[in-house]
VODRENGU-12689 format. One record per residue (C-alpha): residue number from 0; x, y, z. Coordinates in pm, whole numbers, plus 32768, in hexadecimal, padded with zeros to 4 digits. Layout:
residues N
    n  east  north    up
  NUM     X      Y     Z
...
end
This chain:
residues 457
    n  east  north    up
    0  795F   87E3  834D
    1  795F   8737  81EF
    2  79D2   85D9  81F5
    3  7A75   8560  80D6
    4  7AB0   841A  8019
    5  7BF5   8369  8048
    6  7C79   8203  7FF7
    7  7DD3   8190  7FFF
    8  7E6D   803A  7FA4
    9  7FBA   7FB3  800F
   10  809E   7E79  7FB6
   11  81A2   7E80  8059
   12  8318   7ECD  7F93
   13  844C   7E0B  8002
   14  84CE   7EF9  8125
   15  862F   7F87  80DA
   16  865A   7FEC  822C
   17  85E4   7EB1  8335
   18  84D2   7EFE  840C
   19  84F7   7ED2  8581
   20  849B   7D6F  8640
   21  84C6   7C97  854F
   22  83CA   7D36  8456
   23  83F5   7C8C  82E7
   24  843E   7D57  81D1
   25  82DC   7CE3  8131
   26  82EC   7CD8  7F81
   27  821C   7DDE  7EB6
   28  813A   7D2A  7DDE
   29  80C0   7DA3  7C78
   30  7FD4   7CFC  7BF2
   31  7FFC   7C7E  7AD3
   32  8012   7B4A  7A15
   33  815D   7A9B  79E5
   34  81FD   7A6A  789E
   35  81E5   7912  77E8
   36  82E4   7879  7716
   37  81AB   77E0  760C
   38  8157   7953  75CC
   39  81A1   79B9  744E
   40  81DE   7AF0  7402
   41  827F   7B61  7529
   42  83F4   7BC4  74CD
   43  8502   7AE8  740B
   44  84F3   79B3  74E1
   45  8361   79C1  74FE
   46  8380   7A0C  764C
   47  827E   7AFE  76E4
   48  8360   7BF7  7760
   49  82C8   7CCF  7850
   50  814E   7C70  77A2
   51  8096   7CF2  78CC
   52  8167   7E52  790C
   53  80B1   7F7C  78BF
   54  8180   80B9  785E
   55  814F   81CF  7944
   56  80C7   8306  78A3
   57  81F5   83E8  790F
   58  8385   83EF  7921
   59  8388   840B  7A8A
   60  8260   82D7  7AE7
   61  8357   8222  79FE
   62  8467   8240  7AB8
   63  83E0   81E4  7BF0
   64  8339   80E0  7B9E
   65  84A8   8046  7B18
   66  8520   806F  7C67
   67  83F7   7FED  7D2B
   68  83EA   7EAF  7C4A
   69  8571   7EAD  7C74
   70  8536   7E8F  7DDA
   71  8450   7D5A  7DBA
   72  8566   7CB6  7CC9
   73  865E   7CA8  7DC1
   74  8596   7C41  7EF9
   75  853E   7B14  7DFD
   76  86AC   7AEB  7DAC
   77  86DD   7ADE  7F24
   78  85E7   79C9  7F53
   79  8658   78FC  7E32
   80  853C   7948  7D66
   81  85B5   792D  7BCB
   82  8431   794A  7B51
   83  83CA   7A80  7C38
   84  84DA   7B37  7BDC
   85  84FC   7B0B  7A60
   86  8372   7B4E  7A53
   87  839F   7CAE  7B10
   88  84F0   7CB7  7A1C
   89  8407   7CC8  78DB
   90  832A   7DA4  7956
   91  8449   7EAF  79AC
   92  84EC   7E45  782D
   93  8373   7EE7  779B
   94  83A4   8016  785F
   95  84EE   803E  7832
   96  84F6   803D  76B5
   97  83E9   8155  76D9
   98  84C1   8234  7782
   99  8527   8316  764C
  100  83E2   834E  75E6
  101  8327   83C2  7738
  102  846D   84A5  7765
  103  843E   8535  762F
  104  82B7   857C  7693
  105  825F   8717  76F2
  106  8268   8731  7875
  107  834E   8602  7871
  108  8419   86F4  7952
  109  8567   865B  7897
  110  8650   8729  77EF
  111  8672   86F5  7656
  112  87D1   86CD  7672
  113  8794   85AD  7777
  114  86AF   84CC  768F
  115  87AF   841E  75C0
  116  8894   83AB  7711
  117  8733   834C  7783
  118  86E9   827C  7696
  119  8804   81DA  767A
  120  87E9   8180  77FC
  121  868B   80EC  77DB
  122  8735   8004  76BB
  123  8841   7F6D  7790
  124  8740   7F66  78B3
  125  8667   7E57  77B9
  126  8777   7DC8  775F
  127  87EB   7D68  78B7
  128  866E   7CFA  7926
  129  8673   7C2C  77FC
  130  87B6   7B8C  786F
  131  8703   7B4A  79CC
  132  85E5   7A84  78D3
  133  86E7   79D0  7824
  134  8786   797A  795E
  135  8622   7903  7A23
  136  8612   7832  78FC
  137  874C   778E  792A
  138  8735   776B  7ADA
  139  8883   786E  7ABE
  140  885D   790E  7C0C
  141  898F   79AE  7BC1
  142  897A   7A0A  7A65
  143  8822   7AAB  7AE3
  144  88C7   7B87  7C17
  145  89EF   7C15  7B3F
  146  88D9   7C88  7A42
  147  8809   7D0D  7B52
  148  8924   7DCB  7BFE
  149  89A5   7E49  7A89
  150  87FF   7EC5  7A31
  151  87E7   7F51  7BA0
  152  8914   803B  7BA7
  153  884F   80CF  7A44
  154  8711   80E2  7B1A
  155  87AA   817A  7C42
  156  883B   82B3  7B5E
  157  86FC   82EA  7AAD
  158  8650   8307  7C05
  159  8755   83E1  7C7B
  160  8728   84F3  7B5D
  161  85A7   84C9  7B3A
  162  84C2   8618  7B87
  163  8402   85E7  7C8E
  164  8283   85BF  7C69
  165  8145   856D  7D60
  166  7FF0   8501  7D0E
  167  7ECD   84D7  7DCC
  168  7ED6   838A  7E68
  169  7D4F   8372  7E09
  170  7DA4   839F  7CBE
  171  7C80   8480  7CA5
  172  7D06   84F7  7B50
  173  7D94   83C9  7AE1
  174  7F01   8393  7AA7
  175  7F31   8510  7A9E
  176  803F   85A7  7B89
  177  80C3   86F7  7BCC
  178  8221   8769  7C02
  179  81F9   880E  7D5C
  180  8185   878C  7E8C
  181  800C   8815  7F04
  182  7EA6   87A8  7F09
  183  7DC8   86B1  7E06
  184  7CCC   87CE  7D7E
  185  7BF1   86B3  7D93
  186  7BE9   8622  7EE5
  187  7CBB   86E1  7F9E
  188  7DBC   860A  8032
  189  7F21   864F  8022
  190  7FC0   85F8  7ED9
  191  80DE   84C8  7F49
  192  8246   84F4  7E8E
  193  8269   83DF  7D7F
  194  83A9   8323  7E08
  195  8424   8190  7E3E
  196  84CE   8243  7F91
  197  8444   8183  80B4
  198  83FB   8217  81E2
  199  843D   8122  8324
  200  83DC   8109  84B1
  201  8497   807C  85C6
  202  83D8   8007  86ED
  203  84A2   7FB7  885C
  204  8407   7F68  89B5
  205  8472   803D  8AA3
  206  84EC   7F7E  8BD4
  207  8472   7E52  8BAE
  208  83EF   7D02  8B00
  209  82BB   7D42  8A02
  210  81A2   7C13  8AD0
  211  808F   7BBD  8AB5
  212  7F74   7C29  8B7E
  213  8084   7D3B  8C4A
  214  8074   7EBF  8BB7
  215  81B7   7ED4  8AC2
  216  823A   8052  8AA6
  217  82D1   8075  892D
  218  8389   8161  8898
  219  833C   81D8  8722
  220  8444   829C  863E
  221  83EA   82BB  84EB
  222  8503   82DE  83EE
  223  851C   8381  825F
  224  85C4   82A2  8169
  225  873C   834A  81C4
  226  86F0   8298  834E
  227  86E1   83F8  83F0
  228  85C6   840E  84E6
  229  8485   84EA  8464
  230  8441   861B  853A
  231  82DB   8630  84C6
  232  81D0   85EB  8427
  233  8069   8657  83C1
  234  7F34   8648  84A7
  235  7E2C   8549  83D3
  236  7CFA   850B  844A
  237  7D54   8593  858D
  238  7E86   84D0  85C1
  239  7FE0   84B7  854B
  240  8013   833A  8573
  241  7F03   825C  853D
  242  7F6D   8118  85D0
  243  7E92   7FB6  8507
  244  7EFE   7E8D  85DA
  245  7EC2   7D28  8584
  246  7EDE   7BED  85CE
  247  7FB3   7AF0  84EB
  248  7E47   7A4B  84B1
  249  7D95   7B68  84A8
  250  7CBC   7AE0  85A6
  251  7D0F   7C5E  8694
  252  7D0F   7DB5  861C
  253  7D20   7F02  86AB
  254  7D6D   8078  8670
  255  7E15   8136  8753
  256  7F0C   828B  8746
  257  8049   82B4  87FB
  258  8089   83D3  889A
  259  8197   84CC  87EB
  260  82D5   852B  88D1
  261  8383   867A  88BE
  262  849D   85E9  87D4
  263  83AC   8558  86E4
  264  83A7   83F6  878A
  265  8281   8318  87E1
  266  821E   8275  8925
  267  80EF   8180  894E
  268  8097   80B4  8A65
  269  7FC3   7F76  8A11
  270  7F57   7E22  8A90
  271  7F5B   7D31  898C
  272  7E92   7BFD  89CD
  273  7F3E   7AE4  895B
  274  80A6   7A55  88D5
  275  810D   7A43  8798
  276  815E   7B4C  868A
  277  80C9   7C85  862B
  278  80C4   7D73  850C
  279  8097   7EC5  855C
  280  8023   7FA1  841F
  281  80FC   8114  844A
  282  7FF6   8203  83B9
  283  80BC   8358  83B9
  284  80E6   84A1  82BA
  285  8229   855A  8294
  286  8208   8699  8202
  287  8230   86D7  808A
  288  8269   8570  8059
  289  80F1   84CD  809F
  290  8058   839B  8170
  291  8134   825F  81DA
  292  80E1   811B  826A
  293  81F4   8054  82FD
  294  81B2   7F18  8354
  295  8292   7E7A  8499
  296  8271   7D1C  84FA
  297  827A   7D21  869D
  298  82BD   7BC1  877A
  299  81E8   7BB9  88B4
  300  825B   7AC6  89C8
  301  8169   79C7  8A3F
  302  806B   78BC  89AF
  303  8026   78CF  885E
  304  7EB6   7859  880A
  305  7E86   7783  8706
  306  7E31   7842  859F
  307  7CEE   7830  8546
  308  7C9F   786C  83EE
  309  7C08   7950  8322
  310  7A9A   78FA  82BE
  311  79FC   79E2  819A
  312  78DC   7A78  825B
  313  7864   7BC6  81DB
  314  774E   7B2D  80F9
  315  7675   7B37  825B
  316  7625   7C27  8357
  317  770A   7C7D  8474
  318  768A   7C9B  85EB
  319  7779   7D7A  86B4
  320  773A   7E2F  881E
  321  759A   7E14  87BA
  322  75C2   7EBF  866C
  323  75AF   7DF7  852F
  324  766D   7E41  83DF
  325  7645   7DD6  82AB
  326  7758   7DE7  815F
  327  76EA   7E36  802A
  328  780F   7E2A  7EE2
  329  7713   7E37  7DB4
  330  7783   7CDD  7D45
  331  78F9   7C24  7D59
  332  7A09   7CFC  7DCB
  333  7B38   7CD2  7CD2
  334  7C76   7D82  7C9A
  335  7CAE   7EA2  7BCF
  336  7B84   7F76  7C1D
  337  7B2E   802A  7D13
  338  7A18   7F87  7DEC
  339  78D3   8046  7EA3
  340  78F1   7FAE  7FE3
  341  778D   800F  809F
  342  7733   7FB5  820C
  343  7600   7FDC  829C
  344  75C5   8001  8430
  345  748F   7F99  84E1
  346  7462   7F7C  8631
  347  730C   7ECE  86EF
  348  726C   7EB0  858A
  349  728D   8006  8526
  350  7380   80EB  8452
  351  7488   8191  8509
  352  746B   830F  848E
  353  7558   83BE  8597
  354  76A4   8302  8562
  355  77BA   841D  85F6
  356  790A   84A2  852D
  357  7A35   83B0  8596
  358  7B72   842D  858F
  359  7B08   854B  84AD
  360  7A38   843E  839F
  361  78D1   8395  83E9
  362  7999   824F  83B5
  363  7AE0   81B3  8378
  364  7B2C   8063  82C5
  365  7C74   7FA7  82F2
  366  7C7B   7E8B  8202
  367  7DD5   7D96  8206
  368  7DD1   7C51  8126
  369  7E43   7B04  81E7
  370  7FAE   7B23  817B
  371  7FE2   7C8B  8201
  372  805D   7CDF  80FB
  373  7F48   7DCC  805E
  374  7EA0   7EDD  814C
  375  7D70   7FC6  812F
  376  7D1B   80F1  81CC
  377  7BC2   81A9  815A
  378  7AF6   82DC  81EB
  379  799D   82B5  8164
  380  7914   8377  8027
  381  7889   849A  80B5
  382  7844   85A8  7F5C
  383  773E   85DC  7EBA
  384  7597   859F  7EC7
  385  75A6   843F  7EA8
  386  7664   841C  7FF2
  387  75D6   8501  80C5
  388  756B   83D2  8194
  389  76B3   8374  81F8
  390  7700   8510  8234
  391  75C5   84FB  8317
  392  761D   83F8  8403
  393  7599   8289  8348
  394  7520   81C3  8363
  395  75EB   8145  81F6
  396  7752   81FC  81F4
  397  7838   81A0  80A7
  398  7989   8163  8074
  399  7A35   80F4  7F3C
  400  7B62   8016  7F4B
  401  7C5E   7FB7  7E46
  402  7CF7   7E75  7E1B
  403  7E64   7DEB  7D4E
  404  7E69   7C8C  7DA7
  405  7D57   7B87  7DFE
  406  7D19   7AB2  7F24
  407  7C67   7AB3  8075
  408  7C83   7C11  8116
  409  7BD5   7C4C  827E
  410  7B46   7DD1  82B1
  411  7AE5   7E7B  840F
  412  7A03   7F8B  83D8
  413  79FF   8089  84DC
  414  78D3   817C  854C
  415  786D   823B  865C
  416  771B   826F  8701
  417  76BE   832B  8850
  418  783B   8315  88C0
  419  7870   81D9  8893
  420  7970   8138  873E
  421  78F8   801A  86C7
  422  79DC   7F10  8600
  423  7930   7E3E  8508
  424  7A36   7D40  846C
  425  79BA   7C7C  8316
  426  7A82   7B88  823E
  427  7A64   7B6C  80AA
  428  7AFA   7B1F  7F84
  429  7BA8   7BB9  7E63
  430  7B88   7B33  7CFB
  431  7C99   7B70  7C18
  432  7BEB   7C7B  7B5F
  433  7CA4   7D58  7A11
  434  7E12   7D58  7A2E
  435  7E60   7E7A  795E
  436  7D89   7F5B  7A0A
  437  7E2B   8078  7A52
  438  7E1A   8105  7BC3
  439  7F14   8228  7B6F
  440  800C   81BF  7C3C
  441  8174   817F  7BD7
  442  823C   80A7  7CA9
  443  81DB   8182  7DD6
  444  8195   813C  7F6A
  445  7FF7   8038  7E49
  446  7F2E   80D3  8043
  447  809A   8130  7E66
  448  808B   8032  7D16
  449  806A   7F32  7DEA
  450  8162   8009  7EE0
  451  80BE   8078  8012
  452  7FC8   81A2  7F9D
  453  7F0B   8247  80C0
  454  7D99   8319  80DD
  455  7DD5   841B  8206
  456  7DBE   8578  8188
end
């Protein structure tokens, strides 16, 4: 069985639809630098409208990227926040005044006839971001929402009439996407629908409290962006939901994989250890639509223990079980490139050779930054001569990881060797690295632009 490379990354978009427990609707992040007013050269008022916004290479990215960034300008509405939302304002504005042109593009998928009404809409979509500028300026909360609500109603029929596309969420090809769903010639794994639609969970005990330290029985039903329940979804790496708990301090971790009822429900029985909240990663794949990862935020009853924080630690070798592992980057890891992320496994002083296939991959890397609000999932890289080591069983296996916005992120590397997994966790930092490099992603789930982009084939 050939093992193939796969990365995803995932910030989180504002949920339309709430997710169950108390989970927070957690902000997508794009990142990118935000405008400032002593910027020449930058529009009438020397504003830097939208500086940082790159135009997507197609109609259809365009589009969703509008909507995606829409979403983030009205969570910051909701919290009051003028500067957040007239910066993600004047980065829709850029795109939006680009409309006519990538409509008029061959293989736009837009009619001719269509162009001019388009263009017209991505006018009085900049116009109405520019009003939410104007009105950050100015501390006009309300000025800013009736310019919002004016843009989004422009957004929302765009989306509405856009062709579908999918691309290959390892972007494998670049920004290039095809206009039927299927596989990435590339790699392999299922092309994922380009869309600002958010998939959502809802997660219930079933009779009874969710303690500590007593088993909890939980019921999963995962729901498309209409709220219907899914029926099914796509067996990846030998599962169809991967379940990536953690703690609020990241101090726990674990994988696990409900079982699937007849009706396309979830149970899982666990014993979580302590009080306190939880965020429980929803790693699933409908069909013809791709990967999701839904975050939801779960309260366990009990003690709490005190947070203890995150301490940059991968620079040094990691003892766990009797085997010791060692990260290797190739220098600072930064954002907007991808990232060869190499571990090595030793055990007793000597190279472990035999490691075993995992869930269908010789490893798996979970990666979530200290906010939870960016998530990783990578299979290791496992084409081609010069990593036929990793193919072979170690004792180095590679992953590559791609990051959107810097801070401290904390991984757990998982292997497995004569039966037994083993869980390596490592903390590190991301520098802010180039913010106009392009990781083909338009406003999608970035493990989607920053969206929630996942790497199960």
């Amino acid at each position: 069985m050939m093992y193939r490379k796969r990365s995803i990354l995932f910030a989180l978009v504002a949920a339309a639809a709430a997710l169950a427990l108390g989970a927070p609707a957690a902000l997508a992040q794009h990142d990118h630098a935000a405008p400032k007013k002593d910027q020449p050269g930058h529009g009438a008022d020397g504003h830097a409208h939208g500086a940082a916004a790159k135009v997507p290479e197609t109609y259809a990215r365009a589009v969703a990227e509008m909507a995606a960034r829409a979403a983030e300008v009205e969570a910051a509405l909701s919290k009051g926040d003028l500067d957040a939302a007239h910066d993600e304002g004047d980065a829709i504005a850029v795109i939006a005044r680009s409309l006519g042109a990538l409509a008029l593009k061959p293989g736009s998928g837009v009619a001719r006839d269509q162009v001019k009404a388009i263009n017209l809409a991505g006018k009085a979509i900049a116009e109405q971001m520019d009003a939410i500028h104007e009105a950050g300026e100015k501390k006009d909360m309300a000025g800013a929402k009736t310019a919002f609500a004016k843009g989004k109603a422009e957004i929302d029929s765009l989306s509405a009439a856009a062709p579908a596309t999918y691309y290959c969420p390892m972007h494998c090809e670049g920004s290039k996407t095809y206009d039927k769903p299927g596989e990435c010639p590339v790699c392999h794994m299922k092309l994922k629908k380009q869309t600002s639609d958010k998939f959502s969970v809802e997660v219930k005990p079933i009779g009874g409290k969710i303690e500590a330290g007593k088993p909890a029985n939980l019921l999963f039903t995962l729901k498309d962006p209409t709220g219907l329940a899914v029926k099914g979804v796509e067996i990846v790496h030998e599962m169809p939901l991967h379940l990536l708990m953690v703690s609020k301090d990241l101090s726990w971790f674990a994988h696990e994989h409900p079982s699937l009822q007849p009706d396309g429900t979830f149970t899982f029985t666990f014993t979580f250890p302590t009080g306190g909240d939880y965020t429980l990663f929803n790693d699933f794949t409908p069909q013809d639509v791709g990967m999701q990862v839904v975050p939801v935020v779960l309260k366990v009853e009990g003690a709490a223990p005190a947070a203890k924080p995150l301490v940059v630690d991968s620079d040094k070798p990691k003892v766990v079980d009797g085997y010791t592992v060692s990260l290797e980057t190739g220098g600072p890891v930064k954002t907007g490139a991808a990232t060869n992320m190499a571990y090595t496994i030793s055990k007793d002083g000597k190279p472990v050779t035999d490691l075993q296939p995992y869930l269908g991959a010789m490893g798996h890397l979970v990666i979530i930054s200290q906010d939870q609000k960016e998530f990783v999932h990578s299979h290791p890289h496992e084409e081609g001569a010069e990593h036929s080591a990793a193919t072979k069983g170690g004792p180095k296996v590679d992953f590559e990881a791609q990051f959107t916005a810097p801070g401290v992120y904390k991984g757990w590397a998982q292997f497995q060797h004569m039966g037994k997994v083993i869980t390596v966790p490592m903390t590190f930092s991301v520098a802010k690295g180039d913010t106009h490099a392009d990781t083909g992603d338009a406003g999608v789930d970035d493990h989607d632009k920053k969206h929630g982009t996942h790497d199960h084939k």
